[in-house]
Structure formats: structure tokens, C-alpha cells
C-alpha positions in Angstrom: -105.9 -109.2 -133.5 -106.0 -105.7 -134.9 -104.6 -103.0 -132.7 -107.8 -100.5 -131.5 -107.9 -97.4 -132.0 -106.9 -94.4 -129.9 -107.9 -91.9 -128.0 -107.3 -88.6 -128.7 -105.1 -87.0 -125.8 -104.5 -83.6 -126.6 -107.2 -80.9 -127.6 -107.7 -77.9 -129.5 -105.6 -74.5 -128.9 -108.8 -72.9 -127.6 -109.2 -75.7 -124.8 -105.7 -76.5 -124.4 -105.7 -75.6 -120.8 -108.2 -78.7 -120.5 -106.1 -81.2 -122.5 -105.8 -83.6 -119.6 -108.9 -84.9 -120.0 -107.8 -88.0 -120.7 -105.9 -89.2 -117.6 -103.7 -92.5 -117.9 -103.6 -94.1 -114.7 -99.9 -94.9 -115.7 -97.7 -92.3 -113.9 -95.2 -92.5 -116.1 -97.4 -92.0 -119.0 -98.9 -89.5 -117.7 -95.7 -87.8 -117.1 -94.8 -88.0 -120.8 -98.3 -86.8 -121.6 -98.0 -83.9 -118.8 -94.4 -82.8 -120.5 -95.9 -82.9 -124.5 -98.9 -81.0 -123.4 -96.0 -78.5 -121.8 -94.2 -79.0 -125.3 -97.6 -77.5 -127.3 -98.2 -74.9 -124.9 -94.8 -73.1 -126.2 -96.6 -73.1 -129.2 -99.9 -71.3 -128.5 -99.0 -68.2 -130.3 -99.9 -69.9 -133.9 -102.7 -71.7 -134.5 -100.8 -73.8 -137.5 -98.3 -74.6 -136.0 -100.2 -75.6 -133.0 -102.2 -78.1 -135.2 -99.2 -79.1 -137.0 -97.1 -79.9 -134.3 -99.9 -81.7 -132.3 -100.5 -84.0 -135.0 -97.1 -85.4 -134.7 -96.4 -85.7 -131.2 -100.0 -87.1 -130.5 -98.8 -90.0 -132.9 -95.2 -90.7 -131.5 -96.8 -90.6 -128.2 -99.9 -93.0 -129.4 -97.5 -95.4 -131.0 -95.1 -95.3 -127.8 -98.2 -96.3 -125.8 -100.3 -98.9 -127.5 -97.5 -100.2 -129.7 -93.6 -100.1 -128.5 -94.5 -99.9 -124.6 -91.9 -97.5 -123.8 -92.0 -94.1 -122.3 -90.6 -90.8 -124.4 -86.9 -91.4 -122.2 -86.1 -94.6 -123.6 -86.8 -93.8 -127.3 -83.8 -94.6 -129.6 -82.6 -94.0 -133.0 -84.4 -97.2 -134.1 -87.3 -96.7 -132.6 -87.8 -93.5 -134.6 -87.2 -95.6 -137.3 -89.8 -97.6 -136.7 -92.5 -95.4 -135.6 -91.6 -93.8 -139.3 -92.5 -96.8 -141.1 -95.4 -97.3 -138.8 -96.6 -94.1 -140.2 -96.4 -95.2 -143.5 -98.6 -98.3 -143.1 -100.7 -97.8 -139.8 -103.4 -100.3 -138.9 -106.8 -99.5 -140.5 -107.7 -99.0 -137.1 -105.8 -96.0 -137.0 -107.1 -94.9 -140.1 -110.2 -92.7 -141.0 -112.0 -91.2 -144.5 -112.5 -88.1 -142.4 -111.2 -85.6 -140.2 -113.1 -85.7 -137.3 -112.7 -83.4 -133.7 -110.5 -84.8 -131.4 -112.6 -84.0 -128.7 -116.8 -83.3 -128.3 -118.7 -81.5 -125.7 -121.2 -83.9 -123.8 -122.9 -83.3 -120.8 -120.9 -80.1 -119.8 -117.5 -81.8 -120.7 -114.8 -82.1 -123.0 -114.6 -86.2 -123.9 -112.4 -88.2 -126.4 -114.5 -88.3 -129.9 -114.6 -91.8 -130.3 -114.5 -91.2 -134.2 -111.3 -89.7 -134.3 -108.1 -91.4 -135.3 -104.0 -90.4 -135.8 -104.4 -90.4 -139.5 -106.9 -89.6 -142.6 -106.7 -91.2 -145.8 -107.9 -88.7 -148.2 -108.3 -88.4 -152.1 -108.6 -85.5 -154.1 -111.5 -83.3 -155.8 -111.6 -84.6 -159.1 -112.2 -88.0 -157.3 -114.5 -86.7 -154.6 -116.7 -85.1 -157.9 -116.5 -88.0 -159.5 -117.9 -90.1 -156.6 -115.1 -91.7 -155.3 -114.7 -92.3 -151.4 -111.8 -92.1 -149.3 -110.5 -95.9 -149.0 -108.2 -96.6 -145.6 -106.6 -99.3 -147.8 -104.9 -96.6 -149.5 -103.8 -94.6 -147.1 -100.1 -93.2 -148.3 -98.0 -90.7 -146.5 -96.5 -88.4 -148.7 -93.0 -88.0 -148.9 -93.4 -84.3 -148.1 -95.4 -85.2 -144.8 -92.3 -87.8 -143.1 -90.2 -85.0 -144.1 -92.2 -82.4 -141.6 -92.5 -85.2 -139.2 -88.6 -85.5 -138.7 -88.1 -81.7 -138.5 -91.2 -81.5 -135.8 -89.6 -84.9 -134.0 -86.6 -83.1 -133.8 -87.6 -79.9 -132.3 -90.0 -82.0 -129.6 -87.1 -84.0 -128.8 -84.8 -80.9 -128.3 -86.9 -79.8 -126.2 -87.3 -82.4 -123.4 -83.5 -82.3 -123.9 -82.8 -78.9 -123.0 -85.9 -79.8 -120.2 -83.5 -82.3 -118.7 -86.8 -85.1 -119.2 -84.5 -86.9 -122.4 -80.5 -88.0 -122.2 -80.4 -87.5 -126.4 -82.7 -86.6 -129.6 -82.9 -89.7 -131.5 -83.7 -87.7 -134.5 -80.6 -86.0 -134.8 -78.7 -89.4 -134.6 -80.7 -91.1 -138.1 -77.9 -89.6 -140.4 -80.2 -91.9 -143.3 -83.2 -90.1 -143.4 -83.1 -90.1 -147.0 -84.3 -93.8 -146.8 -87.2 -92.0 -146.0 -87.4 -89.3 -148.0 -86.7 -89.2 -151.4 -84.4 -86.5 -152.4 -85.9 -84.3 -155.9 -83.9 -82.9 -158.3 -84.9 -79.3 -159.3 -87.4 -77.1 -158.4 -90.6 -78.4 -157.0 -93.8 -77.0 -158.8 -95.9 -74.3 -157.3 -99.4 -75.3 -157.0 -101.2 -72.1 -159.0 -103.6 -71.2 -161.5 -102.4 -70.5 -164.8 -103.0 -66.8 -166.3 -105.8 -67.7 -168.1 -107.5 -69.5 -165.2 -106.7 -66.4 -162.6 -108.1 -63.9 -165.9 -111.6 -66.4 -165.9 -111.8 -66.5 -161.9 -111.5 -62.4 -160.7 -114.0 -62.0 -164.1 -116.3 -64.6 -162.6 -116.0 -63.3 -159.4 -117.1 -59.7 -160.7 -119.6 -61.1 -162.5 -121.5 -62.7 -159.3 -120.5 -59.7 -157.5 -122.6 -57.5 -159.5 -125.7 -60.1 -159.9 -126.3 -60.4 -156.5 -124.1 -58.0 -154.1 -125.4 -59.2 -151.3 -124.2 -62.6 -151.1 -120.9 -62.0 -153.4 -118.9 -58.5 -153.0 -117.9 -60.2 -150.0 -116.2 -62.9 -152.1 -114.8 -60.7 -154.7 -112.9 -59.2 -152.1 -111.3 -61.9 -150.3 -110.5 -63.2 -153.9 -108.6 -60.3 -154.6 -106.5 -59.6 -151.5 -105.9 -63.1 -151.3 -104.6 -62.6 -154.6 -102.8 -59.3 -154.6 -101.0 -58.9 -151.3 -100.4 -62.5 -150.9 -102.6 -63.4 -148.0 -102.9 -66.9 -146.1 -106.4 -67.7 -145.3 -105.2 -67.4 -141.1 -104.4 -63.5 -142.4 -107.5 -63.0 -143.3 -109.6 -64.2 -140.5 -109.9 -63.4 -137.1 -107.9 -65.6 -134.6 -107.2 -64.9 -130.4 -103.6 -63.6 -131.9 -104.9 -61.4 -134.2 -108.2 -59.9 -135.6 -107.6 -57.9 -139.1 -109.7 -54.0 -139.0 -110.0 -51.8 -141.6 -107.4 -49.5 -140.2 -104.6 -52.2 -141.0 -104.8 -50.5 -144.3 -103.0 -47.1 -143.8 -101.1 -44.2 -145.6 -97.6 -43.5 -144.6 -96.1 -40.1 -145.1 -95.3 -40.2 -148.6 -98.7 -41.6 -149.3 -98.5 -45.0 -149.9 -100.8 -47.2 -148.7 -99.6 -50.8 -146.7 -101.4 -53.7 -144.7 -100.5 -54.7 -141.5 -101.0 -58.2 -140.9 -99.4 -61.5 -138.6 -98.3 -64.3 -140.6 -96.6 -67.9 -139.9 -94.9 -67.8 -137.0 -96.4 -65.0 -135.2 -94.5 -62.7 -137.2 -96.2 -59.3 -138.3 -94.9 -57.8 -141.4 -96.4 -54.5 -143.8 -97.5 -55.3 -147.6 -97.3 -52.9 -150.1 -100.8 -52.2 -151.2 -101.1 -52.2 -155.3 -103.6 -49.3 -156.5 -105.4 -52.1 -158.2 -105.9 -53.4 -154.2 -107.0 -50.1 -152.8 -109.7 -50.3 -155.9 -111.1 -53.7 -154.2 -110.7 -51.8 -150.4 -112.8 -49.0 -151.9 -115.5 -50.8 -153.5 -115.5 -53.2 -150.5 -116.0 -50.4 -148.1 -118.5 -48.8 -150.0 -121.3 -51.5 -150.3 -120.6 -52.0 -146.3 -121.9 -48.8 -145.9 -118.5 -46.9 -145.4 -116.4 -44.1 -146.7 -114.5 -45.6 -149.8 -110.9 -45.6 -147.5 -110.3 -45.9 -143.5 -109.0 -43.8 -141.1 -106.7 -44.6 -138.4 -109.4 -44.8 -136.0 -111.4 -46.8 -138.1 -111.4 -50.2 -135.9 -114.3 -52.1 -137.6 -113.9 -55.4 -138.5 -112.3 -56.1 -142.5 -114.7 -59.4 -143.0 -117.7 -59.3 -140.1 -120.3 -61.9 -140.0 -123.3 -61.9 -142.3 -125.3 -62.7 -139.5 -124.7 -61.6 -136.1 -121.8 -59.7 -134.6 -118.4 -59.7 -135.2 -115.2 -60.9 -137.4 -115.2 -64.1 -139.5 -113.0 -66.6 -137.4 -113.7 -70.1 -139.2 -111.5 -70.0 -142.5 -113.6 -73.5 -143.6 -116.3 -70.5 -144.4 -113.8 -68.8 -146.8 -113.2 -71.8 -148.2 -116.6 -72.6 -148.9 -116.8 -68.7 -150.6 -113.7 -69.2 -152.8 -114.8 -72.7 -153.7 -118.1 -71.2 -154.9 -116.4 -69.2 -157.2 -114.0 -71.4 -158.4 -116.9 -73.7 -159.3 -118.7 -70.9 -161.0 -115.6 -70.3 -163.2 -114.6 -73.6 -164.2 -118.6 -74.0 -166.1 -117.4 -71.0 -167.6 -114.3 -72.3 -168.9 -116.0 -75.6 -169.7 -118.6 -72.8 -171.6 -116.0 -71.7 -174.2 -114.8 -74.9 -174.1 -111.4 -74.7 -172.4 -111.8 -78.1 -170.7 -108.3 -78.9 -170.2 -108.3 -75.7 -168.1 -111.9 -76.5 -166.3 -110.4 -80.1 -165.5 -106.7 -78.7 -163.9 -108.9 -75.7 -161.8 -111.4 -78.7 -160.1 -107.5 -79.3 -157.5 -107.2 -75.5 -156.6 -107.7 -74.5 -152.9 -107.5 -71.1 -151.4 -104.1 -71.1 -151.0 -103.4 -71.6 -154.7 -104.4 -67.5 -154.5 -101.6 -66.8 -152.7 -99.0 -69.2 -155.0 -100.6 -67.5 -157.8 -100.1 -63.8 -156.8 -96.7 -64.9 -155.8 -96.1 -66.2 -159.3 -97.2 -63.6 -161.1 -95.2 -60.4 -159.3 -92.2 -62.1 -159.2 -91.9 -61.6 -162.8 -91.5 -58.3 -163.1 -91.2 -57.0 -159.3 -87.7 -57.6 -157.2 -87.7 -60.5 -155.8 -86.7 -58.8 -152.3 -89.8 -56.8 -152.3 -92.3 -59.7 -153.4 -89.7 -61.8 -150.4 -90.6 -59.0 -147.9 -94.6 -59.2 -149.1 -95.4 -62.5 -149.0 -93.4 -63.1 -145.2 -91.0 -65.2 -146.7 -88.0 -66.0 -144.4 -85.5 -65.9 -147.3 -85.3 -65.4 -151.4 -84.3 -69.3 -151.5 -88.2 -69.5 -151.1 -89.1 -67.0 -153.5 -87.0 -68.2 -155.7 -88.8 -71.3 -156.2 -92.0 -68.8 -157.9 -89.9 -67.8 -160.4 -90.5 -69.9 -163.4 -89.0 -68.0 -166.2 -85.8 -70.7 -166.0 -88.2 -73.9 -166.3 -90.3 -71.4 -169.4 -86.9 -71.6 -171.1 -85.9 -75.0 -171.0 -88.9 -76.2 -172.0 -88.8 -73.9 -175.1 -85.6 -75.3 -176.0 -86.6 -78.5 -175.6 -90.1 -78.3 -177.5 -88.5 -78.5 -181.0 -86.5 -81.6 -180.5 -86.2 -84.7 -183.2 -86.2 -88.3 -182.6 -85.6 -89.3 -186.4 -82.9 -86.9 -188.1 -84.0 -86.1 -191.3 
């Protein structure tokens, strides 16, 4: 008999404080539930993390319910083990072609969405364009995703410990995780797009800009500081740790200009601010209505509403803005008849901006500064944008005979 699916026990950031919901009339259970939901709550200050971090211990905890019967204290080594490979092949039960809300407002209160489940098969654009569904059959979890499973594992189980609700971390004690994981030699590609695609997108993106204003200045801009100072889509809109104004773009006493933003981790760090950048502020101030640069009392919003009051808060409507452009510039390269490039561009997301601005100033900027820009906790990480090495060895590779003449 095929295992049921679950119900979601823990809710969004926002309703956190309500996550109880669902009560288990098992006291120990509900115990285990009371000290992951206490687990979470140390984790309120980033909405990512929050999400990310959920995700995992919501499954551990599902699996230690409905399928190994044992509470969070009696968890060994091999049961991690176990619930990893569980993960990799979970009951289609468990298993859904969309991401649905954990939980749904009915009747005045927060209930379990029935249509949720612990994982998502998914499939990419080109498939999703080419009519292809998501198929649970084919669920696969990446090797990438166990990976960030045994790091999160590891710092929920450190926790109870230092809580006194856990005797060990069986995480730290599976010395074999690369059974798992498999190990990759060299540098892992960054996702970007390539110079010509980035010269056909911010051209594109003009272009609509200056047919219809209205609907696409807004667009233009995003695209560009996305672009240029490195943005994640969270730094760009509004969220209950931090709102972006105009006056997070100021002039320091010798006259440069930076941008004050939060980033991963709740850390706030200053981005230089190109010329080229202060040219998108500018024009993006000026068809709101503004003078061309803020002052420091200048408070209003960087990206409010089209309709209504306020900032933008849901970054699923960025997405929805770059993706229009994107689409708009791959017809154009399909136009001139660059469909190799049209084809690659259909993957990009959002945060293929970022990779890509990355990328490209890390060629001829220090790598310190460009570290320092894009929030990076160390050059090891910027390190990886630099492709000049893999440039190199492909050069000296490109000439090489399989007959000898």
C-alpha cells in the first residue's frame, strides 16, 4: 500500500508564529515539532534561508514520523543514511509537478493545503515550451541538493545538541558522504549569458523601454542593476528585513556614489555604483516623476507598485518582468538568425543577471573589489567567475589531431 501523503507542518516566515496548526496528538511528536519550529525561528532574519532550511527539516521530520517511527533523539548515523536515500526515491505520494502553499486560509484560519507535498519533480524551460509536463516518475535529486541537505542536517542537529534535546549529530558521524555526493573535478560552470546574449538583452530591453515607457522603464531598470551591481532578486524587493529607497543610493565625500543593500545572511554591505548605473538611476528617476538623483532624505520607494501603494514585495513579479524581456530578446536573436544563442537563453532566470555581471567585471576589475560587491564571503567564490583559465585551455586544445600527418 503506498505511503499517503503529508501534511505540511510548518508555515511560512510571515505566519510562523502560527505554525502549530497542525497539532499531533503524540506528545513526543509534538515535542520534536515544538523544538524544529524553535530551530526555524533562529532563522527569521532571512527569508532564504528560512525557506531553505524549512524544506529540509520538514522532510527529516515527515520521514521520522510516517516512515521510521522514531522521534528526532533516537536518530543514528544510519538512519540519516537512510532518510538520504529516501530522498532520492520518495513515494509518488510524496511527489508533486508543482509547488503548491503549504498552508491556505479557509474560514478565518490557517489549514494544511492538501495539495502540497515534501518534494517537486520539475523539468526545465525548453521542455515546459515544448509542451512537456512535469512527470513524478522522474523525480531526481540533484547531487547539488543532498549536498545542502547534509550541511542544513548538520546545523539542525547541532542545534538540539547544544539545546540539550539530542545526545549526538548523526551527521557529523557519516565520514562517507561522498557515497552520496559525487565529488567534481574543476571548476563548476557559472550559469550566465554569453556577451552576445547580455549585448541582445539590455538592447531589447531599451528597445521596449522606449515603445511603451509605461509598462517597460520599469524593466529596463531592474535589468540593469541586476546586472551592474550584482543584485539578488531578495535585494531588490521589499521584505520585513529590508525595504530598498532611493536614498540607498548616496555620494560619499569624495563623490562617489554607492548602494546600500542586505544580502544573504542578513548581512548589509555598500556596492560601488558604475557611472553607467547612475545613467539607469537617472533615467529611472526621471520618468517616475523625480529629480534625475536622490537626496539623503529622499525615502520613496526604488520599485513601488504599478497599482496601489507601496514597494514591490513578491519577486515572482520580477520574474515575470525579466522573463518578458528575455522572451522578447531571444525572437530577436532567432531574427538574425543566432538560433544556437536563442535556444541556450530559453534556461536563463533572473539570477543568471547577477552570474553574468559577476562574470564580466571580474575580468578586468580586482577580484577583491568585485568579492566585496557581489557579498561574497571569500575570493574562493569569486574565483569560480573567473574564466580566463578554462578560455585558455580550451584554446590549446582546439587545434588538436587525431591522425598525424
Amino acid at each position: 500500500m503506498p505511503n499517503p501523503s503529508p501534511l505540511a507542518l510548518f508555515d511560512t516566515l510571515e505566519h510562523s508564529q502560527d505554525s502549530y496548526t497542525r497539532k499531533n496528538d503524540n506528545k513526543a511528536i509534538q515535542q520534536d515539532i515544538e523544538r524544529t519550529q524553535a530551530f526555524l525561528n533562529s532563522y527569521k532574519g532571512s527569508l532564504g534561508t528560512f525557506n531553505s532550511y524549512r524544506r529540509e527539516v520538514e522532510r527529516l521530520l515527515q520521514w521520522s514520523i510516517h516512515i521510521a517511527n522514531k522521534r528526532l533523539k533516537d536518530i543514528k548515523r544510519d538512519d540519516i543514511e537512510s532518510f538520504i536515500r529516501f530522498c532520492q526515491s520518495p513515494p509518488l505520494t510524496w511527489i508533486g509537478d508543482k509547488k503548491a502553499p503549504r498552508f491556505i486560509d479557509k474560514e478565518g484560519q490557517r489549514l494544511s493545503n492538501p495539495e502540497w507535498r515534501p518534494f517537486v519533480v520539475t523539468i526545465s524551460k525548453a521542455a515546459h515550451r515544448k509542451g512537456d509536463r512535469p512527470d513524478a516518475k522522474k523525480f531526481e535529486l540533484s547531487h547539488g541538493a543532498i549536498k545542502e541537505s547534509f550541511a542544513i542536517l548538520s546545523t539542525f542537529f547541532n542545534f538540539l545538541l547544544q539545546d540539550d534535546y539530542v545526545y549526538m549529530n548523526p551527521v557529523a558521524l557519516i565520514r562517507q558522504k561522498s557515497k552520496f555526493v559525487r565529488r567534481q573535478q574543476g571548476q563548476t560552470k557559472v550559469r550566465r549569458l554569453s556577451e552576445l546574449q547580455w549585448q541582445y538583452a539590455i538592447e531589447t530591453a531599451k528597445k521596449m523601454a522606449i515603445e511603451n515607457p509605461h509598462d517597460h522603464e520599469r524593466a529596463l531598470f531592474m535589468i540593469s542593476a541586476l546586472y551592474s551591481m550584482y543584485l539578488r532578486i531578495s535585494e531588490l524587493t521589499a521584505s520585513e528585513r529590508w525595504t530598498p529607497v532611493m536614498n540607498h543610493f548616496a555620494r560619499d565625500s569624495d563623490g562617489n556614489w554607492w548602494f546600500s543593500t542586505v544580502g544573504k545572511g542578513n548581512k548589509q554591505r555598500q556596492i560601488a555604483v558604475s557611472d553607467a548605473m547612475l545613467n539607469a538611476l537617472k533615467r529611472w528617476r526621471t520618468h517616475l516623476g523625480l529629480a534625475p538623483l536622490p537626496s539623503l532624505s529622499d525615502t520613496s520607494f526604488l520599485l513601488p507598485k504599478t497599482r496601489g501603494k507601496g514597494p514591490i514585495t513578491n519577486t515572482s513579479y520580477v520574474r515575470k518582468i525579466v522573463q518578458q524581456c528575455f522572451d522578447k530578446t531571444i525572437d530577436a536573436l532567432k531574427a538574425d538568425q543566432l538560433d544556437e544563442e536563442a535556444d541556450s537563453l530559453i534556461e536563463a532566470t533572473v539570477h543568471w543577471l547577477r552570474h553574468t555581471g559577476i562574470s564580466d567585471d571580474v575580468k578586468h576589475r580586482p577580484r577583491e573589489h568585485v568579492r566585496d560587491d557581489a557579498g561574497h564571503s571569500s575570493s574562493a567564490i569569486t574565483d569560480k567567475y573567473i574564466d580566463i583559465e578554462l578560455r585558455e585551455r580550451h584554446r590549446s586544445a582546439r587545434k588538436k589531431t587525431i591522425i598525424h600527418q
